[in-house]
Short mmCIF file of the C-alpha atoms (twelve columns), coordinates in Angstrom:
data_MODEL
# 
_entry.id   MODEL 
# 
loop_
_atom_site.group_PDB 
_atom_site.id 
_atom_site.type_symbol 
_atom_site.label_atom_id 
_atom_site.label_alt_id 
_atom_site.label_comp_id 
_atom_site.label_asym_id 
_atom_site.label_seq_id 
_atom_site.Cartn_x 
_atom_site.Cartn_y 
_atom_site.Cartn_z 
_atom_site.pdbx_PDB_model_num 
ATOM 1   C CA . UNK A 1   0.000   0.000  0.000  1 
ATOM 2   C CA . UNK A 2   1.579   3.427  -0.881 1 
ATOM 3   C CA . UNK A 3   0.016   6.387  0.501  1 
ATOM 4   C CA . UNK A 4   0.459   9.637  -0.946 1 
ATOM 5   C CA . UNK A 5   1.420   12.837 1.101  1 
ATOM 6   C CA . UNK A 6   -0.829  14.517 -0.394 1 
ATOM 7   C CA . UNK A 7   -4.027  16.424 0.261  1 
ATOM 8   C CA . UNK A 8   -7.607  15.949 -0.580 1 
ATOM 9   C CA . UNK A 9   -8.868  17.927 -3.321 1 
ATOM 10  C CA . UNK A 10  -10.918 21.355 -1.247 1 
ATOM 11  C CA . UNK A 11  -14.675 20.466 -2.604 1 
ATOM 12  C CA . UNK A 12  -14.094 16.519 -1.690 1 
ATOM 13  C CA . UNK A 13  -17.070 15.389 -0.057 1 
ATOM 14  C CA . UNK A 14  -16.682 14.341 3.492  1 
ATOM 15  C CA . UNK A 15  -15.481 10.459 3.030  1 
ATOM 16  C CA . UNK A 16  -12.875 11.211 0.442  1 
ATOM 17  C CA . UNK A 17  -11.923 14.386 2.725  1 
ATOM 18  C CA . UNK A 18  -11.739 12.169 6.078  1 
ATOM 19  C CA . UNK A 19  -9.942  9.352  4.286  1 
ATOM 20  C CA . UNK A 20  -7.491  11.636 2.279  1 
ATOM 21  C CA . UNK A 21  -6.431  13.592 5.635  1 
ATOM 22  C CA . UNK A 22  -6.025  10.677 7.067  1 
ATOM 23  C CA . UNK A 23  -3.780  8.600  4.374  1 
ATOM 24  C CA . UNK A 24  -1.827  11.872 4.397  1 
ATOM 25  C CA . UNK A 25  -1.095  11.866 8.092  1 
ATOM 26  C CA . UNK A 26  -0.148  7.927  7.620  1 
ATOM 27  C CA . UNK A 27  2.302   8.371  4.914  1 
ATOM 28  C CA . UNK A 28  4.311   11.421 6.694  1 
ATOM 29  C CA . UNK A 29  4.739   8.246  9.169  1 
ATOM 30  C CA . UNK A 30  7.231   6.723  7.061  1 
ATOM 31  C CA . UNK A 31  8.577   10.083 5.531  1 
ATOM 32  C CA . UNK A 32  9.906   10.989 8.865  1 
ATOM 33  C CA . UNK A 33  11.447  7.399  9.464  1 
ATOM 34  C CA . UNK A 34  12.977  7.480  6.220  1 
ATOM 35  C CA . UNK A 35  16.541  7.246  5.724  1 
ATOM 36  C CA . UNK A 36  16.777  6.785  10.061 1 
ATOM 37  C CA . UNK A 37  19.751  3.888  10.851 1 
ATOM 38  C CA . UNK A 38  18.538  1.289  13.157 1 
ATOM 39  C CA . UNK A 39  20.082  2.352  16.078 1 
ATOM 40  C CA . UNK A 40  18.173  5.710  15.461 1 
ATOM 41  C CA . UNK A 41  15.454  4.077  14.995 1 
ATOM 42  C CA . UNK A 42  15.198  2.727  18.662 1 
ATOM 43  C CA . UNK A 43  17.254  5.476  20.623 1 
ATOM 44  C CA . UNK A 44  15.398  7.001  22.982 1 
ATOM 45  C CA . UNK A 45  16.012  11.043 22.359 1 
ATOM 46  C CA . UNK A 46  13.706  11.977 26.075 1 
ATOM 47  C CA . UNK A 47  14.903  10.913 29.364 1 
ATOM 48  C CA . UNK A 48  11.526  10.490 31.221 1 
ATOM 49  C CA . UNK A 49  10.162  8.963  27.902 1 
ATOM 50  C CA . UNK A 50  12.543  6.014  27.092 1 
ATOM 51  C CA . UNK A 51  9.834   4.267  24.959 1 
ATOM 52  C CA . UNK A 52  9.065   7.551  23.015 1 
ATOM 53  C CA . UNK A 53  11.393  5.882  19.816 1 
ATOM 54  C CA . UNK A 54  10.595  6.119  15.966 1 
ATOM 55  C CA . UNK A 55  10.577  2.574  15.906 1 
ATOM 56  C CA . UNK A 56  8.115   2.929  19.461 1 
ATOM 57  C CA . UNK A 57  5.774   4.730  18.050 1 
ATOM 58  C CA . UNK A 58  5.435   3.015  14.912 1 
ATOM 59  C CA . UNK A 59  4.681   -0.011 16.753 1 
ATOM 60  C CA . UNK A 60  2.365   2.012  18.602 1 
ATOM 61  C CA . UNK A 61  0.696   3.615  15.859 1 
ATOM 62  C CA . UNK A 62  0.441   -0.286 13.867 1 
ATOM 63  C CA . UNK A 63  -1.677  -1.073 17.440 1 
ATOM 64  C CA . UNK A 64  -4.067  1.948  16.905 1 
ATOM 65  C CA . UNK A 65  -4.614  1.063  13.868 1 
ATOM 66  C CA . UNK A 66  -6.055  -3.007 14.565 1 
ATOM 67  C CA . UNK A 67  -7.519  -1.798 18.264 1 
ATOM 68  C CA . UNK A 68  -9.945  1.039  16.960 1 
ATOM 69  C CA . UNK A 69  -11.469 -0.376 13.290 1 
ATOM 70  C CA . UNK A 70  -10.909 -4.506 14.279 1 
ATOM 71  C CA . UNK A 71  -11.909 -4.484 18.223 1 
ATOM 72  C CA . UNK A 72  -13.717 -1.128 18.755 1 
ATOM 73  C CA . UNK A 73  -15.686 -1.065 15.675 1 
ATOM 74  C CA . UNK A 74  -16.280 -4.450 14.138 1 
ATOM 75  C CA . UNK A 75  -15.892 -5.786 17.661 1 
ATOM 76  C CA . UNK A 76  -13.287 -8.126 17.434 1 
ATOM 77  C CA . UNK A 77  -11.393 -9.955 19.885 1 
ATOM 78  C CA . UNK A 78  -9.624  -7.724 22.495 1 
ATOM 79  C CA . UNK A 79  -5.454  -9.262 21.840 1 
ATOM 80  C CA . UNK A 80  -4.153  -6.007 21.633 1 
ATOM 81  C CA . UNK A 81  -1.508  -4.710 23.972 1 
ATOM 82  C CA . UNK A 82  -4.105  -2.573 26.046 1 
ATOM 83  C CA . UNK A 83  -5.750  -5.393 27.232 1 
ATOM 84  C CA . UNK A 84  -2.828  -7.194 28.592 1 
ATOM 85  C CA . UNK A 85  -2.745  -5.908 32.318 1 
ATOM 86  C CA . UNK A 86  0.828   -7.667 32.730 1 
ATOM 87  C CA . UNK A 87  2.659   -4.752 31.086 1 
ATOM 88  C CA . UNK A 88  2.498   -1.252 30.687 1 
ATOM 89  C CA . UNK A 89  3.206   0.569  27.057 1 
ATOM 90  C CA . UNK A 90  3.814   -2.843 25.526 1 
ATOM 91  C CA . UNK A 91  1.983   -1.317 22.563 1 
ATOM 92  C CA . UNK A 92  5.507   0.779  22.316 1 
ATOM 93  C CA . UNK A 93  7.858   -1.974 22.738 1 
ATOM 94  C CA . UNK A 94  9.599   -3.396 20.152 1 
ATOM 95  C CA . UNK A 95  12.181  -5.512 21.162 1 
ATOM 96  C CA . UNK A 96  14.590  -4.462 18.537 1 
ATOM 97  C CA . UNK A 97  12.772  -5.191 15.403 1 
ATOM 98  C CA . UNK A 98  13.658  -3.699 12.567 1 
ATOM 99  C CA . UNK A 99  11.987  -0.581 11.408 1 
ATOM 100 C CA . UNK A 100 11.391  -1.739 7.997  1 
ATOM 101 C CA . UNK A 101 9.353   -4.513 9.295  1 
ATOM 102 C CA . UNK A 102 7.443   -2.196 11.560 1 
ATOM 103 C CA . UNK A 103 6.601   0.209  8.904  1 
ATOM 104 C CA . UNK A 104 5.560   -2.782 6.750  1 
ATOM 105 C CA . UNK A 105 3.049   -4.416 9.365  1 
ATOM 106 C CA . UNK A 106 1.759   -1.051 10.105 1 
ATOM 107 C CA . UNK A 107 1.162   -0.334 7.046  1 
ATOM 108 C CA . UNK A 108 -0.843  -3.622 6.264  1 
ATOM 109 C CA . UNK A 109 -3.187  -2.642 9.347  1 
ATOM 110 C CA . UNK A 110 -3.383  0.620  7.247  1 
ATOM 111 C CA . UNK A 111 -4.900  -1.194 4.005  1 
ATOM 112 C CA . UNK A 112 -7.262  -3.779 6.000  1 
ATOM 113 C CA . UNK A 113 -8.520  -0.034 8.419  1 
ATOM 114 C CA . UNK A 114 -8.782  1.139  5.014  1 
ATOM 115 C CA . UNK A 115 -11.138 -2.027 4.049  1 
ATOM 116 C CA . UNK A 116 -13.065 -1.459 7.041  1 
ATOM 117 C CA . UNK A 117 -13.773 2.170  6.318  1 
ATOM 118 C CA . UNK A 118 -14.714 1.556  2.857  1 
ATOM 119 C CA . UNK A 119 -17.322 -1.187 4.095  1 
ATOM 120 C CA . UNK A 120 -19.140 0.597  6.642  1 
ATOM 121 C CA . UNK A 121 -21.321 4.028  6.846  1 
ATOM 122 C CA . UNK A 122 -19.872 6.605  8.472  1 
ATOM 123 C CA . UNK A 123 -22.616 6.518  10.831 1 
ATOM 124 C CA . UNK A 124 -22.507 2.975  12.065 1 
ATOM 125 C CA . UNK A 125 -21.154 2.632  15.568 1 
ATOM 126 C CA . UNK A 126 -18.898 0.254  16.981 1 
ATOM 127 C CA . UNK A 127 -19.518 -2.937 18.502 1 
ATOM 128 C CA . UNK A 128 -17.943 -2.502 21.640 1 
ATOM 129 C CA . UNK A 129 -20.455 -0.054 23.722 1 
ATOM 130 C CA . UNK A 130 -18.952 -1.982 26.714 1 
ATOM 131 C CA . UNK A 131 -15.363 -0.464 26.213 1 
ATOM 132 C CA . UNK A 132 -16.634 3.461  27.267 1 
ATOM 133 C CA . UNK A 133 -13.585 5.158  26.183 1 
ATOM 134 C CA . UNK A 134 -14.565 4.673  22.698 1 
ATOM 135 C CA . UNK A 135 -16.291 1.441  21.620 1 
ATOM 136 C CA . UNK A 136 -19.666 2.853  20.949 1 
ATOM 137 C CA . UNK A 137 -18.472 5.770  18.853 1 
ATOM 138 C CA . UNK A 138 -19.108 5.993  15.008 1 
ATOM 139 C CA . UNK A 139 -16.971 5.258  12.213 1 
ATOM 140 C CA . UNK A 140 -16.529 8.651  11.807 1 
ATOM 141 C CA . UNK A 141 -15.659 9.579  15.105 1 
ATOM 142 C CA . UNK A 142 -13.283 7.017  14.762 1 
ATOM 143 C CA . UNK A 143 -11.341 8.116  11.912 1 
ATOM 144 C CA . UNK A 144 -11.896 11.712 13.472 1 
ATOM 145 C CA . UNK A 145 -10.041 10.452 16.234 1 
ATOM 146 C CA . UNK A 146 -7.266  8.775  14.692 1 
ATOM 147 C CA . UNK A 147 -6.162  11.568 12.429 1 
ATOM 148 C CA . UNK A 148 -5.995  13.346 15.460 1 
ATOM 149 C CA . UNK A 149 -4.045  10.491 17.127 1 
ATOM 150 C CA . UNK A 150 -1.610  9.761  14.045 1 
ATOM 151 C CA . UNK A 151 -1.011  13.522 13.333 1 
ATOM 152 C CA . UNK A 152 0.136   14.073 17.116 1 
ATOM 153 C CA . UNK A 153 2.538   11.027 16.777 1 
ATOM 154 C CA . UNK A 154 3.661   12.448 13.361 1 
ATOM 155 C CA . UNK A 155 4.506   16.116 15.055 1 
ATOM 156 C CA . UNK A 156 6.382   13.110 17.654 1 
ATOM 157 C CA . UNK A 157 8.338   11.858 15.025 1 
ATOM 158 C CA . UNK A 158 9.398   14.985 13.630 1 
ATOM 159 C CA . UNK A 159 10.892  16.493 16.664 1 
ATOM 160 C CA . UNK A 160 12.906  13.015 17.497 1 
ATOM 161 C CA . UNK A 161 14.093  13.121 13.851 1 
ATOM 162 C CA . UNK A 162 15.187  16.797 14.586 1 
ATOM 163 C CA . UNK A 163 16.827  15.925 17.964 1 
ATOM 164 C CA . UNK A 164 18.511  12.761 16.156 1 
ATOM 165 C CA . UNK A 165 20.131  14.129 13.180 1 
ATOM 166 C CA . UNK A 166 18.590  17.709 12.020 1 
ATOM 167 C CA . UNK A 167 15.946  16.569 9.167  1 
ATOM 168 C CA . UNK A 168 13.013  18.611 9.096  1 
ATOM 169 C CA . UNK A 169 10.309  18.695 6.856  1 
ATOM 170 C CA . UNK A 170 6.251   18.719 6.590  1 
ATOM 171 C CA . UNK A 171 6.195   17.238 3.192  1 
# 
């Protein structure tokens, strides 16, 4: 799947516009993680943050992606990393995989979120009203939600790419 960092087009209508922001925010991912070495990659730049890594918040963002359109809205079964009480942040974790592979699974949870949204009305809700913090929302709260979440990450990524090595860049 290759997203584009593009826009959408200024009279889309809302589904192209939601989806287009959001494939936009998903490909800066891998912009700022390109051309990063390994040990970049999982170097923690923020003392009181030591899981805050490019490689950390890929993984993270590869979790968001399965735990909001496969559990919270089509209701699926709850094996993501928030729902193991034995460990804290393991949705960051990585245990020194490589970033390539990261970038690769998270973008496949991309494509099949992508399915999802292109199967459903923006107006059906999830199937998890028992989950509070977000399991009974729409599918366009939803995707509201996780352009909001990915964007944050990607303003993340961009100041630990500045810290470790200078690059800077929206586009």
């Amino acid at each position: 799947m290759t997203l584009l960092r593009d826009r959408p087009p200024f009279d889309a209508d809302e589904r192209t516009s939601l989806t287009g922001w959001y494939d936009m925010q998903r490909a800066l991912v891998r912009y700022k993680c390109e051309g990063l070495s390994e040990l970049d990659a999982h170097r923690a730049v923020l003392p009181a943050s030591p899981l805050m890594t490019a490689a950390g918040l890929v993984s993270h963002l590869r979790w968001v992606e399965h735990l909001w359109f496969e559990v919270l809205f089509l209701g699926g079964p709850t094996d993501s990393p928030w729902f193991d009480e034995r460990e804290e942040d393991l949705d960051f974790k990585t245990d020194g995989r490589p970033l390539a592979e990261l970038l690769d699974e998270y973008e496949q949870a991309c494509a099949r979120s992508n399915e999802i949204i292109a199967a459903h009305a923006l107006d059906e809700a999830g199937r998890r009203p028992e989950i509070t913090w977000g399991g009974q929302a729409n599918l366009r709260w939803m995707i509201i939600h996780m352009i909001e979440e990915t964007a944050r990450h990607v303003g993340h990524l961009d100041a630990i790419r500045e810290i470790l090595d200078g690059e800077t860049g929206y586009y």
